[in-house]
Each structure stands twice: as C-alpha cells, then as structure tokens.
DSSP file (Angstrom, degrees, kcal/mol; ACC not computed):
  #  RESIDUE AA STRUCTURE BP1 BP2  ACC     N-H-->O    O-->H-N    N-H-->O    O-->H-N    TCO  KAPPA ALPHA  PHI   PSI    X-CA   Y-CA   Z-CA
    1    1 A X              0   0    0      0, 0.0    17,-1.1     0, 0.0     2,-0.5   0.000 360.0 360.0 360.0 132.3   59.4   35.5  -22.8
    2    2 A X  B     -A   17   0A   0     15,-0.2     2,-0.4    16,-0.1    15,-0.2  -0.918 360.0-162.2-150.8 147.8   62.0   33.5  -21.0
    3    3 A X        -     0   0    0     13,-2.0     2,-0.2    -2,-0.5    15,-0.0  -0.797  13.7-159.5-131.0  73.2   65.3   33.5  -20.3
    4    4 A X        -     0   0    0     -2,-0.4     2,-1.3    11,-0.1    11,-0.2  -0.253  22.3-157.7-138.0  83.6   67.6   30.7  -19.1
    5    5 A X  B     -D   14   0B   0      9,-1.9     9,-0.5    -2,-0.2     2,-0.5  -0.676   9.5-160.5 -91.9  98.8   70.7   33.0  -17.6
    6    6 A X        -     0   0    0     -2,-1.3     4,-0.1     7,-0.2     7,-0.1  -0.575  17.3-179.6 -71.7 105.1   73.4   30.3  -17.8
    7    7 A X        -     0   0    0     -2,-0.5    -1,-0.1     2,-0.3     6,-0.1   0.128  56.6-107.9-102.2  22.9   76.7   31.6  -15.1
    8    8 A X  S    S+     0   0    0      2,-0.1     2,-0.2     4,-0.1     3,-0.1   0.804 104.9  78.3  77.3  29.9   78.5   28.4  -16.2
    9    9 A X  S >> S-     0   0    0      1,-0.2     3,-2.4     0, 0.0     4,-0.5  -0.660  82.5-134.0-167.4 104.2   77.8   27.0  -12.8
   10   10 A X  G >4 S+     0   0    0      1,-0.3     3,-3.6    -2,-0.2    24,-0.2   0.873 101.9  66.3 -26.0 -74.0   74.2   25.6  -12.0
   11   11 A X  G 34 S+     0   0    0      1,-0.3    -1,-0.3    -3,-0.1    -3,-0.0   0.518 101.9  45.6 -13.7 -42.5   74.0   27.2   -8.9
   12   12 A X  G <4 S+     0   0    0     -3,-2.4    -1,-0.3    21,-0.0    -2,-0.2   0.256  86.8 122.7 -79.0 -10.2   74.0   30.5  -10.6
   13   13 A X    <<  +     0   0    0     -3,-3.6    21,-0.4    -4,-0.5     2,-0.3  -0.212  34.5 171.3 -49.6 137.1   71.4   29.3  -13.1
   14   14 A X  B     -D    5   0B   0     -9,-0.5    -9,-1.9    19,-0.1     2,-0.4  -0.966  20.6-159.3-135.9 148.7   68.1   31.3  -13.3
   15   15 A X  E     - B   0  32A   0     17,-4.1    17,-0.9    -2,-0.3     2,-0.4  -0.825  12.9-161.4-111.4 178.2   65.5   31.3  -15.4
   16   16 A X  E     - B   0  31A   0     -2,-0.4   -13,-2.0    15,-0.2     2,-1.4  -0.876  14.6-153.4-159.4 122.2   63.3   34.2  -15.7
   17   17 A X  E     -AB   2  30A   0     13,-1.6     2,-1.6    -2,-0.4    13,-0.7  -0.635  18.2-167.1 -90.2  75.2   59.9   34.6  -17.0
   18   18 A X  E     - B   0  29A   0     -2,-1.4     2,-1.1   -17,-1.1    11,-0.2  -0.141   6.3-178.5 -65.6  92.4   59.4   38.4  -18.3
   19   19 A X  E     - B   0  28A   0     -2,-1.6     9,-1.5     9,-0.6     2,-0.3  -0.711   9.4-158.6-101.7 120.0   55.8   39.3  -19.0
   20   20 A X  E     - B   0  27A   0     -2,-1.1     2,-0.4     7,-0.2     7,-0.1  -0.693  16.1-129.8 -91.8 155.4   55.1   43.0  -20.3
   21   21 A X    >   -     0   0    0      5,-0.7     3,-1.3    -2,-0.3     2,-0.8  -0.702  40.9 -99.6-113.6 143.0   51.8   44.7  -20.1
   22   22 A X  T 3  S+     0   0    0     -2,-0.4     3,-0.1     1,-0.3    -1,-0.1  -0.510 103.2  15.4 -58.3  99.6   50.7   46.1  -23.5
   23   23 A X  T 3  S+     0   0    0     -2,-0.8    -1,-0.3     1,-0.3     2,-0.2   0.612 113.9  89.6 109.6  -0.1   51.1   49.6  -24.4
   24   24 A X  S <  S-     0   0    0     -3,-1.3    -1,-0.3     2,-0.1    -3,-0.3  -0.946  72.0-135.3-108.5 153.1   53.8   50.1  -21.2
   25   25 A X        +     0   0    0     -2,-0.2    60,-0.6    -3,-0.1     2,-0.2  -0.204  69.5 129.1-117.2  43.4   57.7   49.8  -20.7
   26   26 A X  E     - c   0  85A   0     58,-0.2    -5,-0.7    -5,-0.1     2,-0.4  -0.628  42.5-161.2 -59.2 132.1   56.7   47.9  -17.4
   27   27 A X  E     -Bc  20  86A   0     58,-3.0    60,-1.8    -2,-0.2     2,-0.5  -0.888  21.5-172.0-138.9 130.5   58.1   44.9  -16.7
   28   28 A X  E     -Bc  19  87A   0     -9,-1.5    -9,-0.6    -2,-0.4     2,-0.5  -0.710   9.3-172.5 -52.5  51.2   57.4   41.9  -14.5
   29   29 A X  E     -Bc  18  88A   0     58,-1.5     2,-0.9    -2,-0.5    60,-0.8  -0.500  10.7-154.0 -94.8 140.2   60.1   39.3  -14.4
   30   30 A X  E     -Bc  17  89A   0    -13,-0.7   -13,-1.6    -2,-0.5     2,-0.7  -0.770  26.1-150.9 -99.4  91.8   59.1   35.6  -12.2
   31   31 A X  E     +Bc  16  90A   0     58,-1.6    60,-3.1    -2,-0.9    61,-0.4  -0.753  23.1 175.2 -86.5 119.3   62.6   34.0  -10.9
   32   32 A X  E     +B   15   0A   0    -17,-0.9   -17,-4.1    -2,-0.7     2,-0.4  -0.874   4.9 164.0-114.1 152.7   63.2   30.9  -10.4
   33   33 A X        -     0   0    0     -2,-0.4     2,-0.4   -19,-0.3   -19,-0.1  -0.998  39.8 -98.8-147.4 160.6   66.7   29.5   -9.5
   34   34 A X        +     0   0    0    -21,-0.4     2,-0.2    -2,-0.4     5,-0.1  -0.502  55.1 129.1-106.0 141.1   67.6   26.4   -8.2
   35   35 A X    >   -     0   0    0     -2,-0.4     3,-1.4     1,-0.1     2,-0.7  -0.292  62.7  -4.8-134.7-157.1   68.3   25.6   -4.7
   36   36 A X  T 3  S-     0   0    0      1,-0.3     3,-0.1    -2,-0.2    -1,-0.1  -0.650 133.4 -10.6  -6.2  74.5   67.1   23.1   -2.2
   37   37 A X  T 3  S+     0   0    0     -2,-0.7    16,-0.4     1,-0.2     2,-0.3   0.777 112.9 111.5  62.3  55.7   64.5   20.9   -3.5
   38   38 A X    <   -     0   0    0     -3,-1.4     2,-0.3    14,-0.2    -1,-0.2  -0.960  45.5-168.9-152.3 139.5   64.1   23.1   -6.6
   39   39 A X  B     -E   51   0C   0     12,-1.6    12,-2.8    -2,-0.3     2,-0.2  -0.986   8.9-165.1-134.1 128.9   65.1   22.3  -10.0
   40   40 A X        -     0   0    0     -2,-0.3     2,-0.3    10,-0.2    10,-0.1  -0.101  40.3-110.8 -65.2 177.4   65.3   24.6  -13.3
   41   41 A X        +     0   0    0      8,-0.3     7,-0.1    -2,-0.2     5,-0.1  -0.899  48.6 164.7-107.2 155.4   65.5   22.6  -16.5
   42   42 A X  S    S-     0   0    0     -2,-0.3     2,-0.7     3,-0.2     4,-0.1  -0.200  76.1 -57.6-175.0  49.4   69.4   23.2  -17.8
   43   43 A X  S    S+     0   0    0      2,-0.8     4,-0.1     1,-0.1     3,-0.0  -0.106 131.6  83.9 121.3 -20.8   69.8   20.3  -20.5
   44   44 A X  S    S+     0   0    0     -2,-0.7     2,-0.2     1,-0.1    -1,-0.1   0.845 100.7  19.1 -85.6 -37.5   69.1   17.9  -18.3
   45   45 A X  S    S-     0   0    0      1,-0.1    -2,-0.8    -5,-0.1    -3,-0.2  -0.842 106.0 -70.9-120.1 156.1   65.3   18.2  -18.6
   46   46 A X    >   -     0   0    0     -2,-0.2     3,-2.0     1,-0.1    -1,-0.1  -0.038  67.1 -83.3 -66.1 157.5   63.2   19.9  -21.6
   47   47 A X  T 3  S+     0   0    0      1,-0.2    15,-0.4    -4,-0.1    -1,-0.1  -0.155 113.6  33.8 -55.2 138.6   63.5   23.7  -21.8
   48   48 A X  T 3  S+     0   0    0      1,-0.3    13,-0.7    13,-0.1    -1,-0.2   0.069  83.1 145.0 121.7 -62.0   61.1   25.4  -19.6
   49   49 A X  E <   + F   0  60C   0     -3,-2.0     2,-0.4    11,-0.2    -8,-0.3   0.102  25.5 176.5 -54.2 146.9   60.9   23.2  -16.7
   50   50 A X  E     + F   0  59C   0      9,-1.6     9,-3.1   -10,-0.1     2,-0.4  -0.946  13.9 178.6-148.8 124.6   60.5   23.8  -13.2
   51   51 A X  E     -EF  39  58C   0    -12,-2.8   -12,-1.6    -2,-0.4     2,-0.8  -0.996  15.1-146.4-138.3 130.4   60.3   20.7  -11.1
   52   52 A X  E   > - F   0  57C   0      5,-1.7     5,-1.5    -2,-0.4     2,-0.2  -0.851  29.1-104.8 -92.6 104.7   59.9   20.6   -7.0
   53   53 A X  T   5S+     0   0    0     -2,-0.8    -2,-0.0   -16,-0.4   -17,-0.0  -0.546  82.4   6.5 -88.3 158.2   61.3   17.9   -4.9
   54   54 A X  T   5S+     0   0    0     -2,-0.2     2,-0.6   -16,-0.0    -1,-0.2  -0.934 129.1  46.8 -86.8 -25.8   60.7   15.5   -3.3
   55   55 A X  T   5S-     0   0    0      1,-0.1    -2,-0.2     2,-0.1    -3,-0.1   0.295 100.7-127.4 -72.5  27.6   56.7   15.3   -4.5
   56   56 A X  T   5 -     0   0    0     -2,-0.6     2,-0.6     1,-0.2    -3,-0.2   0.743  39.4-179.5  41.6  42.3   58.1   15.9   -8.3
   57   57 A X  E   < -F   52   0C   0     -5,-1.5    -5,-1.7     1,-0.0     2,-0.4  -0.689  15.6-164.1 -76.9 112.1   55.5   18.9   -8.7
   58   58 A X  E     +F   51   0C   0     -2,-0.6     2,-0.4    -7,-0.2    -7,-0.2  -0.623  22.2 176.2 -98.4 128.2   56.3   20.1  -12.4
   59   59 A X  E     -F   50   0C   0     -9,-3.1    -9,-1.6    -2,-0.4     2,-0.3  -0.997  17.0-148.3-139.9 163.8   55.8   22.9  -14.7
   60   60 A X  E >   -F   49   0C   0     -2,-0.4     3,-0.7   -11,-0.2     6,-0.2  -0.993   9.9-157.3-140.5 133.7   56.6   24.0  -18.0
   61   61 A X  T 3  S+     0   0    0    -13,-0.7     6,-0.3     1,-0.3     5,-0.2   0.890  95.1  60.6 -73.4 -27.7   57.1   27.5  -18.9
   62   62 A X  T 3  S+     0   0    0    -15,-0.4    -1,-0.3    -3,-0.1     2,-0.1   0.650  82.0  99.5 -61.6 -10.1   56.3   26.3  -22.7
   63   63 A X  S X  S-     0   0    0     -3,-0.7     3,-1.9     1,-0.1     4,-0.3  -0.527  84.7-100.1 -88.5 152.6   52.7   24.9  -22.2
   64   64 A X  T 3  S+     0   0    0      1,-0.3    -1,-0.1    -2,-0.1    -2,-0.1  -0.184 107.1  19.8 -74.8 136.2   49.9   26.7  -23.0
   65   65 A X  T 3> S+     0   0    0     -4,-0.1     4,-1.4    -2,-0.1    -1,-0.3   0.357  89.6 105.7 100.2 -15.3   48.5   28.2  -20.1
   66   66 A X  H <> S+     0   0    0     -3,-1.9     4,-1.4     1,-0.2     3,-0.3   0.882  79.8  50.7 -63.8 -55.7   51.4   28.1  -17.7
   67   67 A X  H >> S+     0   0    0     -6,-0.3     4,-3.8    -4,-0.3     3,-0.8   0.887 108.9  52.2 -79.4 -19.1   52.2   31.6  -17.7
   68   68 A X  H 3> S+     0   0    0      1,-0.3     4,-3.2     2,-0.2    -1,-0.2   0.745 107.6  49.4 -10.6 -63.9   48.6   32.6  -17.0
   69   69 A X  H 3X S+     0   0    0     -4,-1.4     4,-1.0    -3,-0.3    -1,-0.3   0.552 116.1  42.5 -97.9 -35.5   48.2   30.5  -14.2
   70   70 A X  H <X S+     0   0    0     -4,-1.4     4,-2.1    -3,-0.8     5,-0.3   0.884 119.4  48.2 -84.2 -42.8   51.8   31.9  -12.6
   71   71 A X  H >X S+     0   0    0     -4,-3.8     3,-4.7     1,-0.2     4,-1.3   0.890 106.4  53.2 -39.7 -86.4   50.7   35.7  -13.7
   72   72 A X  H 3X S+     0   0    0     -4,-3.2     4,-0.7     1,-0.3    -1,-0.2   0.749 116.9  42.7 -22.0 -55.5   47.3   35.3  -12.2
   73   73 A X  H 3< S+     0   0    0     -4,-1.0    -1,-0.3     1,-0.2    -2,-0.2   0.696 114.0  45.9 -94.4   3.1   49.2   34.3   -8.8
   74   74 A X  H XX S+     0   0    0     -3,-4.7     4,-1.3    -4,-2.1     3,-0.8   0.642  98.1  72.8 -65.3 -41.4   51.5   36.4   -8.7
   75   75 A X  H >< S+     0   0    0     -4,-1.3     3,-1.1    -5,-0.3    -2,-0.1   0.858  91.5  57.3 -24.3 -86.2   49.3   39.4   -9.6
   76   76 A X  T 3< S+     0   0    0     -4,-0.7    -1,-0.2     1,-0.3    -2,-0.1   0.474 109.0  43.9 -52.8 -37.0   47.5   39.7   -6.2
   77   77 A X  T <4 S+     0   0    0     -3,-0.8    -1,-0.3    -4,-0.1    -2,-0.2   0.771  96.9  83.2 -61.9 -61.4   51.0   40.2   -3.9
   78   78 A X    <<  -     0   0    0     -4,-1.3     2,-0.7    -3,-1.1    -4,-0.0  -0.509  60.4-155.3 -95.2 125.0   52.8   42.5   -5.8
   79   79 A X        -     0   0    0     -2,-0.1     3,-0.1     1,-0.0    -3,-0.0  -0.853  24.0-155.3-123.7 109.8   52.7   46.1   -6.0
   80   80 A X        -     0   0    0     -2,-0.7     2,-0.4     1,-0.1     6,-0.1   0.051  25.9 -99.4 -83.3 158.1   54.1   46.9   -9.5
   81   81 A X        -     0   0    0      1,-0.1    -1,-0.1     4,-0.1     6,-0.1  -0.846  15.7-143.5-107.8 157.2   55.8   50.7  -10.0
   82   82 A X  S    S+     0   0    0     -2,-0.4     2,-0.3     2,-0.1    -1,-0.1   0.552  83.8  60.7 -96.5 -21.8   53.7   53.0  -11.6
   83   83 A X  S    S-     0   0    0      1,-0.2    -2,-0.1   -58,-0.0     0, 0.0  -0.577 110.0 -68.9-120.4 158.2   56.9   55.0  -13.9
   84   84 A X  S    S+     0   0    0     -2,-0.3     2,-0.3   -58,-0.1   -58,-0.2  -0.188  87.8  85.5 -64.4 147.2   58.8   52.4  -16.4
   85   85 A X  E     -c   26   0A   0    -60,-0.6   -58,-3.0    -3,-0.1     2,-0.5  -0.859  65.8 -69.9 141.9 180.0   61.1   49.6  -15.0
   86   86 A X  E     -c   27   0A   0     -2,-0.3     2,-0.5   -60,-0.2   -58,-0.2  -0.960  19.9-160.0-142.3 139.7   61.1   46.2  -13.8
   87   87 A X  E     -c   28   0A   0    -60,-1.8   -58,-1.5    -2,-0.5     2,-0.4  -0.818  12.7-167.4-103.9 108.5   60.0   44.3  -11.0
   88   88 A X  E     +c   29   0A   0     -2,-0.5     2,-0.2   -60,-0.2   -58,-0.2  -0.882   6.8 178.9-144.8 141.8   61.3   41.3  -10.3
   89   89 A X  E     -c   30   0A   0    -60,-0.8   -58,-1.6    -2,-0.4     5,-0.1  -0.825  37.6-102.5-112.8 108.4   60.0   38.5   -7.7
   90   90 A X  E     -c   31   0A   0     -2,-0.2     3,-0.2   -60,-0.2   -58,-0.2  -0.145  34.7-156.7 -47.7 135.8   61.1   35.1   -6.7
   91   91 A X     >  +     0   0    0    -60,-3.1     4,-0.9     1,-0.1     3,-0.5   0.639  66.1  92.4-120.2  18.3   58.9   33.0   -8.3
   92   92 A X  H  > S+     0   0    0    -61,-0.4     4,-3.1     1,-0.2    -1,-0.1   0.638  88.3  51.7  16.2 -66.5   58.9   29.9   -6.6
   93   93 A X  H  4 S+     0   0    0     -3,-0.2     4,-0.3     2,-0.2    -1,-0.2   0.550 104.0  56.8 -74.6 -10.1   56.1   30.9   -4.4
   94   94 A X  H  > S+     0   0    0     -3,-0.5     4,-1.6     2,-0.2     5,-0.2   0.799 109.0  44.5 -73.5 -69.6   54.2   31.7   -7.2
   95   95 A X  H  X S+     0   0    0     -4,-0.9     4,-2.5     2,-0.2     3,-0.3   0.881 112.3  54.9 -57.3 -55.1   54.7   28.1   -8.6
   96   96 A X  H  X S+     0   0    0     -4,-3.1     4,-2.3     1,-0.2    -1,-0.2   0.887 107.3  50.9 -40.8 -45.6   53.9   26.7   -4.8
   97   97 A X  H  > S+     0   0    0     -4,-0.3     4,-1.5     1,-0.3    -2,-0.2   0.828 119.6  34.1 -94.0 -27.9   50.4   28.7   -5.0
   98   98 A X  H  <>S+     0   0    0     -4,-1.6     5,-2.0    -3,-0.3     6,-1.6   0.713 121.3  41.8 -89.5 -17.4   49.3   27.1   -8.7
   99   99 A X  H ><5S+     0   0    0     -4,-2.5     3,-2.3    -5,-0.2    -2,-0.2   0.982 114.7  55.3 -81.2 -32.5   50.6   23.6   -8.7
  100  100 A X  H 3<5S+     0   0    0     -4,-2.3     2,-3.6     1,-0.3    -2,-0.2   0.873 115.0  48.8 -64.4 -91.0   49.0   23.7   -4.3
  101  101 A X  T 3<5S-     0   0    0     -4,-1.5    -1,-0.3     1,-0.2    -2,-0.1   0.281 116.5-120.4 -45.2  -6.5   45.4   24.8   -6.6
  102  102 A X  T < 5S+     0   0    0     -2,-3.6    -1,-0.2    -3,-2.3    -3,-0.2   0.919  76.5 134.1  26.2  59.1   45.7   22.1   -8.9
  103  103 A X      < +     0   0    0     -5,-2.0    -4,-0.2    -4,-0.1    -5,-0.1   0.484  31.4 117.8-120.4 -25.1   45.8   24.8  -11.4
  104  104 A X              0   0    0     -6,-1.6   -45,-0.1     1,-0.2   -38,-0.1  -0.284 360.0 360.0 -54.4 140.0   49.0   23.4  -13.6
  105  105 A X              0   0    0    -45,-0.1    -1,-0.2   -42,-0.1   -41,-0.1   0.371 360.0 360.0 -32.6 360.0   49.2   22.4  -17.2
C-alpha cells in the first residue's frame, strides 16, 4: 500500500509505503519525504517514484519487486513492537542500502 500525503506544499509531501504482516494489526510504514537531494514523485514524475540526486538513483514503489527489496532492508535494523501499532522509519536509508546493492527494479 502507498500513500502520497499531499500538505499542499511539497515540502510537506510524504509518501509512505505501509506493509502489514498477515494475520497481525502490526504495521510497518517506510517514509520518504523530500529534502536535499531527494525527490518523491508529486505529478511531476509517475506515481511511485523516489529519485536521488545528483547520481539520479531511481525507484518505483509500483514495480514488481521494489517493495521486497526495501522490506528485506529494512527488516534487519528495526525492532518492530510486539502488541498492535505502527512503526514508522525514514525510508531513505532503506532506498540508499538497495539501489548501493544493485538490488533495484
């Protein structure tokens, strides 16, 4: 699931990647918002997008495999709570550690 929380000012833009674990009412959500040689997609690029300046390092939250490959490297870091709720993480660094693997779509 993802979720493009618009504050009518880019700056405030997030998107937010929610992944739920089956059979719990845990949640995980991956934020990215755009700063300093970080770009969200907001109309200007297709829905989805996460792009890294200056080396143009891209992802798209729509392609198959994408969220895997951010789960999977988020996963290791993160110590998730054990009673229902949500956890949520910049996910930036996340994004660094799979596009850094050559592990992107």
């Amino acid at each position: 699931m993802r979720q493009h929380v618009d504050r009518s000012d880019y700056a405030n833009c997030r998107l937010v990647l929610s992944l739920y674990r089956e059979g719990t009412r845990r949640r995980l959500g991956l934020v990215f918002r755009p700063g300093p040689g970080r770009i969200i997609s907001n109309s200007a690029f297709e829905a989805g997008a996460l792009i890294r300046l200056p080396d143009r390092a891209y992802l798209n939250l729509h392609r198959p495999g994408t969220v895997r490959v951010l789960l999977d490297a988020a996963l290791p870091g993160l110590a998730l709570p054990a009673s229902p709720g949500r956890t949520e993480t910049d996910g930036w660094p996340h994004f660094d550690t799979v596009v850094g693997q050559g592990r992107a779509e």
